[in-house]
N, CA, C and O of each residue as an XYZ file, in Angstrom:
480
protein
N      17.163    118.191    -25.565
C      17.224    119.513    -24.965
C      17.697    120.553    -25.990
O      16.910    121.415    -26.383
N      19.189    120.485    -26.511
C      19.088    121.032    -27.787
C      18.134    121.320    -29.008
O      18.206    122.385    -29.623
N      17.074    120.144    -29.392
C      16.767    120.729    -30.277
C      15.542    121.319    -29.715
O      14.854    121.621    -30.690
N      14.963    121.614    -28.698
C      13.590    122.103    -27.945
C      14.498    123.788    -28.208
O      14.123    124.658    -28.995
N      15.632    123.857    -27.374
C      16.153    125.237    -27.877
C      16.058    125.927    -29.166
O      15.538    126.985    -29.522
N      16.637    125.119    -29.681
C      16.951    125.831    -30.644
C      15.591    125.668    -31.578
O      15.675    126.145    -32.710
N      14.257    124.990    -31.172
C      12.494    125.470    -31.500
C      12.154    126.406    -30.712
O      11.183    126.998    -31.181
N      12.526    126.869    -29.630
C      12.609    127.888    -28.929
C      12.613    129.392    -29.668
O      11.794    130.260    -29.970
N      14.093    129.144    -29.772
C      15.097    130.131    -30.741
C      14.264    131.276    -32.025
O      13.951    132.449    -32.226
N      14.221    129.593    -32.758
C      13.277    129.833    -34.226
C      12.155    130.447    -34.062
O      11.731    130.993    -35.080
N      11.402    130.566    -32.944
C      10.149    130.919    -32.653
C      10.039    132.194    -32.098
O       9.224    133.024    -32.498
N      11.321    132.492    -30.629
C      11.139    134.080    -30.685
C      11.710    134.988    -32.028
O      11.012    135.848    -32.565
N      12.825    134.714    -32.388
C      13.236    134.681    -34.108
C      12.173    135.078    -34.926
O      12.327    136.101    -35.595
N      11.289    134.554    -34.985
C       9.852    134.159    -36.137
C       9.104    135.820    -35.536
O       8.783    136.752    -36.273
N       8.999    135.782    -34.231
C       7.826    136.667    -33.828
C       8.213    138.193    -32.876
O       7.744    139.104    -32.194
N       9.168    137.734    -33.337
C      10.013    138.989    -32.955
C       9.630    140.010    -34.063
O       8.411    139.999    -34.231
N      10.245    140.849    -34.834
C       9.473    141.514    -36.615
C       8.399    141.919    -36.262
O       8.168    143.092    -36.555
N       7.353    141.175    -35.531
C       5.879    141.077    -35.225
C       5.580    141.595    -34.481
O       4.672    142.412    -34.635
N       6.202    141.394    -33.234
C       5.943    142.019    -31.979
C       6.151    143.208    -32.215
O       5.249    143.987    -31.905
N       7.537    143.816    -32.908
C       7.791    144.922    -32.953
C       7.582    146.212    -33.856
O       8.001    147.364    -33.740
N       6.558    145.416    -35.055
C       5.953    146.152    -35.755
C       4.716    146.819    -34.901
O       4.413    147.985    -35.156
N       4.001    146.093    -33.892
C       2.887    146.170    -33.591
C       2.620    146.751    -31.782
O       1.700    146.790    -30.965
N       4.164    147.151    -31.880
C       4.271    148.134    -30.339
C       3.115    148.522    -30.271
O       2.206    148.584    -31.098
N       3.211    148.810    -29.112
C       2.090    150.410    -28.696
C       2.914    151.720    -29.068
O       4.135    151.861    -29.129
N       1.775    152.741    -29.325
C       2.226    153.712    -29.927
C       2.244    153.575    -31.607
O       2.957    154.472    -32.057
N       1.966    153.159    -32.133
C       2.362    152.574    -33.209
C       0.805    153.350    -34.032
O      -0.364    153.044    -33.796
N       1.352    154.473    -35.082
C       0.412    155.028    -35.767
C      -1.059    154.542    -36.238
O      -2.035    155.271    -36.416
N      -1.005    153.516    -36.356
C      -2.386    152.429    -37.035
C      -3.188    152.607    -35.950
O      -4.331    153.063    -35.988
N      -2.491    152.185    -34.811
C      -3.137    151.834    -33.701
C      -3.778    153.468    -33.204
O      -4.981    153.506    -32.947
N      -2.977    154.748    -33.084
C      -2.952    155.822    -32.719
C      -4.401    156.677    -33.674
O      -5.257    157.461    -33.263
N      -4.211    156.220    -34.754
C      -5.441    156.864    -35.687
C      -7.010    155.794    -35.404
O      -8.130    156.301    -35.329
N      -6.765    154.400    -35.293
C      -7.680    153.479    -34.752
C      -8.713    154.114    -33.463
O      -9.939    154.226    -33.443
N      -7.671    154.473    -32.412
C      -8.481    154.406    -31.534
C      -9.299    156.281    -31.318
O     -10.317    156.687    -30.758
N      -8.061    157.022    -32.185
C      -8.292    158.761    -31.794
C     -10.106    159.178    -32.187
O     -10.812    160.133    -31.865
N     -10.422    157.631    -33.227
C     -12.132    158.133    -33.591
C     -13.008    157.531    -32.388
O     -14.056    158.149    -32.197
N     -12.801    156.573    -31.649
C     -13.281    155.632    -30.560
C     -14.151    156.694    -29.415
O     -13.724    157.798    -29.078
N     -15.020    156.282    -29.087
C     -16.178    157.158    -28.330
C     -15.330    157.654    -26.882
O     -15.332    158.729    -26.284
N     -14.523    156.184    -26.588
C     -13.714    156.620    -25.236
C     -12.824    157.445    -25.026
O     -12.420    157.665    -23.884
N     -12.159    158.309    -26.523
C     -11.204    158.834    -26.725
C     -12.059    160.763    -26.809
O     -11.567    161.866    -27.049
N     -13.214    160.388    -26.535
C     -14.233    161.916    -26.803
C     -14.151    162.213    -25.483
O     -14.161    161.351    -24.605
N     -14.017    164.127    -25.163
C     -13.841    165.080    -24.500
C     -15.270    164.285    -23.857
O     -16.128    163.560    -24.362
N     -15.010    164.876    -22.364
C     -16.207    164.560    -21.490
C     -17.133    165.787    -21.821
O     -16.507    166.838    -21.685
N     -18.290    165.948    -22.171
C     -19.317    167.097    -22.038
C     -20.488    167.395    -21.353
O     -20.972    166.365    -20.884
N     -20.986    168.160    -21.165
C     -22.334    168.319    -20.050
C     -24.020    167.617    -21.157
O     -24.686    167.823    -22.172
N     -23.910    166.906    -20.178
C     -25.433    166.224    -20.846
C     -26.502    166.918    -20.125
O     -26.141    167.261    -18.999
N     -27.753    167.244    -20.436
C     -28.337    167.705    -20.207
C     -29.925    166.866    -19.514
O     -30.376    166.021    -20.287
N     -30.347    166.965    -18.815
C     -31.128    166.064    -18.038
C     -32.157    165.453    -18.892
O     -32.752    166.228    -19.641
N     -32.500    164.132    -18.924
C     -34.144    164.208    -19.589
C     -34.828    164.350    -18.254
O     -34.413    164.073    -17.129
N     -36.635    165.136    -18.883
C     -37.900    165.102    -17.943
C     -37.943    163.952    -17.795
O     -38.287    163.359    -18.817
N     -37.703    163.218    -16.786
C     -38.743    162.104    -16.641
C     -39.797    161.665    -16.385
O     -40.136    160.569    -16.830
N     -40.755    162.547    -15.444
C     -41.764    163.137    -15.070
C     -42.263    162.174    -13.594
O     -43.448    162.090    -13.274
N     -41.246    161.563    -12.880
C     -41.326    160.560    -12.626
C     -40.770    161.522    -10.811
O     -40.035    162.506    -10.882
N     -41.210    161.067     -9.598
C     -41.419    161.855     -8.726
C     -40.462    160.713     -7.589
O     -40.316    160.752     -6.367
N     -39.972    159.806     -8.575
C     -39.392    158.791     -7.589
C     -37.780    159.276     -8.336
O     -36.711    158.976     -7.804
N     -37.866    159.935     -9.432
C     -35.786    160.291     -9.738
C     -35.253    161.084     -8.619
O     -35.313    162.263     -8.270
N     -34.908    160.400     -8.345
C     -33.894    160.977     -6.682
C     -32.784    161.333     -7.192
O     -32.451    162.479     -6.891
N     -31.766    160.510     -8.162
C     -30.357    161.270     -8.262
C     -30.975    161.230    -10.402
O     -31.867    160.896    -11.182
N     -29.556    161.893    -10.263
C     -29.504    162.124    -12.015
C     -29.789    160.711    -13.193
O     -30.423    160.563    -14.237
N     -28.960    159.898    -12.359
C     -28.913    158.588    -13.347
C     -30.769    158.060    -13.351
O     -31.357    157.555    -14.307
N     -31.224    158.309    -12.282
C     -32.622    158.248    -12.060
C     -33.648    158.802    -13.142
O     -34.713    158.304    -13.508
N     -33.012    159.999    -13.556
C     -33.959    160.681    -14.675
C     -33.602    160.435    -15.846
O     -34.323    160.814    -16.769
N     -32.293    159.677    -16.126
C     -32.059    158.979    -17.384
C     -32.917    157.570    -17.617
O     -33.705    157.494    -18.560
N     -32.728    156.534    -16.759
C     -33.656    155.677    -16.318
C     -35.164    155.594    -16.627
O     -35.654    154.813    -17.443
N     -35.971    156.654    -15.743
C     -37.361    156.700    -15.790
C     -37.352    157.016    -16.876
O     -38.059    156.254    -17.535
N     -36.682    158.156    -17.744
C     -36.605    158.718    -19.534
C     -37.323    157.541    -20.363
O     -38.340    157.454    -21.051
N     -36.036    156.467    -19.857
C     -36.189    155.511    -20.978
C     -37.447    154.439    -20.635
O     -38.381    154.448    -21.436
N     -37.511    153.617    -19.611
C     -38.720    153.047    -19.621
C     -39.981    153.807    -19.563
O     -41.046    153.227    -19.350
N     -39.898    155.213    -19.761
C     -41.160    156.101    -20.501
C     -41.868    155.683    -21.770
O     -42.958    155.267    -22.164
N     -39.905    156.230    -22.467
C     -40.190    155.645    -24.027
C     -40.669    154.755    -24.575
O     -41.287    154.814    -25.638
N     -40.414    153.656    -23.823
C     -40.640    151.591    -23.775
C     -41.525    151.411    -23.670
O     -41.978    150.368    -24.142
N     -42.661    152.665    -22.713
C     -43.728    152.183    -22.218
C     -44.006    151.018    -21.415
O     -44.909    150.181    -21.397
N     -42.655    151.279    -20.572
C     -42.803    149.843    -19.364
C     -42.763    151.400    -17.893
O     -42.378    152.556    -17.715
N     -43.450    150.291    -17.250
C     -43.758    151.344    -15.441
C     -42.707    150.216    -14.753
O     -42.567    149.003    -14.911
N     -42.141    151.069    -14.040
C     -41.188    150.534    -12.928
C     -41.629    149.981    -12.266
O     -42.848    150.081    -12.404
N     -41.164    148.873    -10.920
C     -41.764    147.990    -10.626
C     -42.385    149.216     -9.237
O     -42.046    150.399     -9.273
N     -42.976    148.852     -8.513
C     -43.371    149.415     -6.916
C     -41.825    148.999     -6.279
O     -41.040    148.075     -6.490
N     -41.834    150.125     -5.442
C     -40.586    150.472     -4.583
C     -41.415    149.260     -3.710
O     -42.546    148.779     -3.775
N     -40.160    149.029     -2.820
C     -39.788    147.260     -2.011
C     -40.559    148.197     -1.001
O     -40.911    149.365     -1.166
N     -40.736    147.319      0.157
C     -41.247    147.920      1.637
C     -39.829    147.817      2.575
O     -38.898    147.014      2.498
N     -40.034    148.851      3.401
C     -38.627    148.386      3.884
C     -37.413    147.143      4.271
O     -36.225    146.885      4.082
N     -38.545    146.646      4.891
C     -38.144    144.923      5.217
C     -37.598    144.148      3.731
O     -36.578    143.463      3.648
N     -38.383    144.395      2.808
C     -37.655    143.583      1.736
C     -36.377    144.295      0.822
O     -35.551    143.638      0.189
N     -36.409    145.535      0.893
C     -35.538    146.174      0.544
C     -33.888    145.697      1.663
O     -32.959    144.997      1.259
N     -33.985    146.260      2.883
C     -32.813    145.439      3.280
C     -32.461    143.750      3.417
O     -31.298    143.399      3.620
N     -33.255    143.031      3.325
C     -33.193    141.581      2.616
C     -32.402    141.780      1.658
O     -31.211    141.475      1.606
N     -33.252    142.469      0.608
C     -32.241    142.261     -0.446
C     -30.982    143.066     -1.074
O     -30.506    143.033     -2.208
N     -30.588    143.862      0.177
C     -29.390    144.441     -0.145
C     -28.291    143.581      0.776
O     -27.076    143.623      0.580
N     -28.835    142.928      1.640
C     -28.205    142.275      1.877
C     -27.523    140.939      1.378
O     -26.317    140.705      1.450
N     -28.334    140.237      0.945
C     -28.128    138.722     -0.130
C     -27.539    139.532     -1.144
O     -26.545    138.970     -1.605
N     -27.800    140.767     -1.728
C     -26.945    140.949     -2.832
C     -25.486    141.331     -2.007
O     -24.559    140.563     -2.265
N     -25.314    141.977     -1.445
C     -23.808    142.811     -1.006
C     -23.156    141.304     -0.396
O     -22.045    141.009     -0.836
N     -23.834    140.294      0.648
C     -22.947    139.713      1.424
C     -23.227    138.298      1.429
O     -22.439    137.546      2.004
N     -24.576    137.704      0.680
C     -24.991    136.771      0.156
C     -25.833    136.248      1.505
O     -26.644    135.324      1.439
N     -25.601    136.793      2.434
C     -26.525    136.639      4.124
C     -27.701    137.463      3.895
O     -27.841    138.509      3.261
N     -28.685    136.595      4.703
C     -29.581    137.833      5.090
C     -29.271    138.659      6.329
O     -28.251    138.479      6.993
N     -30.028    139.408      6.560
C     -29.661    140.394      7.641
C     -30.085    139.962      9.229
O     -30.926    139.092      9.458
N     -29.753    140.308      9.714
C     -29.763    139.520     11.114
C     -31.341    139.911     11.970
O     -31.968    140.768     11.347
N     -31.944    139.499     13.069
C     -32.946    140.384     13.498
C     -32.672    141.533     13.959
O     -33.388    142.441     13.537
N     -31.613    141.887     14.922
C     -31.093    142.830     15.416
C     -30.908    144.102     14.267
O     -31.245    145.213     14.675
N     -30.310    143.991     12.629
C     -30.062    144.662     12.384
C     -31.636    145.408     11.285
O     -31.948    146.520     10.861
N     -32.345    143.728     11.222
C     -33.566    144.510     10.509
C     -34.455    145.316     11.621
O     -35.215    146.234     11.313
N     -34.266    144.876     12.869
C     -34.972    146.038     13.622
C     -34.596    147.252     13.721
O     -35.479    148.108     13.677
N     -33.470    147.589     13.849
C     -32.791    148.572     13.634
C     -33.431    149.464     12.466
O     -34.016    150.537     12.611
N     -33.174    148.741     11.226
C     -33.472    149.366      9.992
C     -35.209    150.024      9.652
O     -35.541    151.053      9.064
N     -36.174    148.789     10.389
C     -37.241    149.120     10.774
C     -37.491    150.410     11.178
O     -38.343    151.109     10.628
N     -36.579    150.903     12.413
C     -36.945    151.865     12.749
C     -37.120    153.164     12.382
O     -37.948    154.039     12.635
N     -35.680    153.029     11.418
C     -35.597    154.619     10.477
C     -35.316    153.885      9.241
O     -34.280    153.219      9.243
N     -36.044    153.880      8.180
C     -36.436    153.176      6.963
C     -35.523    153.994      5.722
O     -35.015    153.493      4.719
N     -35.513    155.290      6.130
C     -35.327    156.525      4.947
C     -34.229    156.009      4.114
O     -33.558    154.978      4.154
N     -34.249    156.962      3.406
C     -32.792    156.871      2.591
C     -31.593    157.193      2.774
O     -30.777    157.157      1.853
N     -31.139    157.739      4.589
C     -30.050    157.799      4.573
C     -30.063    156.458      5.271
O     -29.253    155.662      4.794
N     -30.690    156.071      6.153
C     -30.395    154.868      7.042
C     -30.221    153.955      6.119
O     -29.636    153.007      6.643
N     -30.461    153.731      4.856
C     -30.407    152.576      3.774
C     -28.686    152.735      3.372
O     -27.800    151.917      3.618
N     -28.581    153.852      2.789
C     -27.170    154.350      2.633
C     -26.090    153.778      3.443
O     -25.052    153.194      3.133
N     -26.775    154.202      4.901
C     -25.960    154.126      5.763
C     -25.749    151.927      6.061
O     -24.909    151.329      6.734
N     -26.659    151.494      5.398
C     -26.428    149.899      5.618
C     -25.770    149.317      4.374
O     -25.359    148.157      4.386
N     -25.637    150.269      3.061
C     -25.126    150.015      1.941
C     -23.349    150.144      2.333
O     -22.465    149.306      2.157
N     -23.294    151.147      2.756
C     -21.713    151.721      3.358
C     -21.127    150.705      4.299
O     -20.035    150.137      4.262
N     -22.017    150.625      5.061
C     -21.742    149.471      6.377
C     -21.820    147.680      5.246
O     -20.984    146.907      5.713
N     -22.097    147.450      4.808
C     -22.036    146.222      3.710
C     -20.712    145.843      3.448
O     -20.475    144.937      2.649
């Protein structure tokens, strides 16, 4: 038991110097990270055209931008029925019940989708 201590001892001893050279706050570290992308002022980006009639929100016209560039076409939007299938297996690993795909059937849009994403 003694000598496990006193390897103990020797060891916070040893790494102690270490630890405390290498605080936080600690200038190296302070100039390291002040060039780091995460450490840049937030600024206004400016939209790309995407030309694409399906960008519904912003991240949408960044998106279509790029598989423009790629020269890849997005896949075809789901039909309703498979679209809540698969928001469901993704959000809850279930599929959706009959009751609730009839439901969804009925008003397909994009808030009723929303509104089953929220409810998830």
């Amino acid at each position: 038991m003694r000598n496990l201590l006193s390897k103990v001892t020797g060891i916070v001893a040893g790494l102690l110097p270490v630890l405390l050279l290498s605080a936080p706050g600690d200038a190296r570290e302070a100039a390291a990270t002040s060039s780091h992308w995460a450490w840049s002022p937030l600024g206004k980006t400016a939209l790309p055209s995407s030309g694409s009639p399906r960008a519904k929100t912003p991240l949408d016209h960044f998106i279509f931008s790029r598989l423009s560039d790629a020269g890849v076409q997005p896949a075809p939007e789901a039909a309703p029925r498979e679209l809540l299938r698969r928001v469901h297996l993704d959000l809850t690993g279930l599929p959706p019940t009959p009751v609730e795909m009839e439901a969804f059937l009925r008003d397909p849009g994009d808030e009723a989708y929303a509104r089953v994403v929220d409810g998830l």
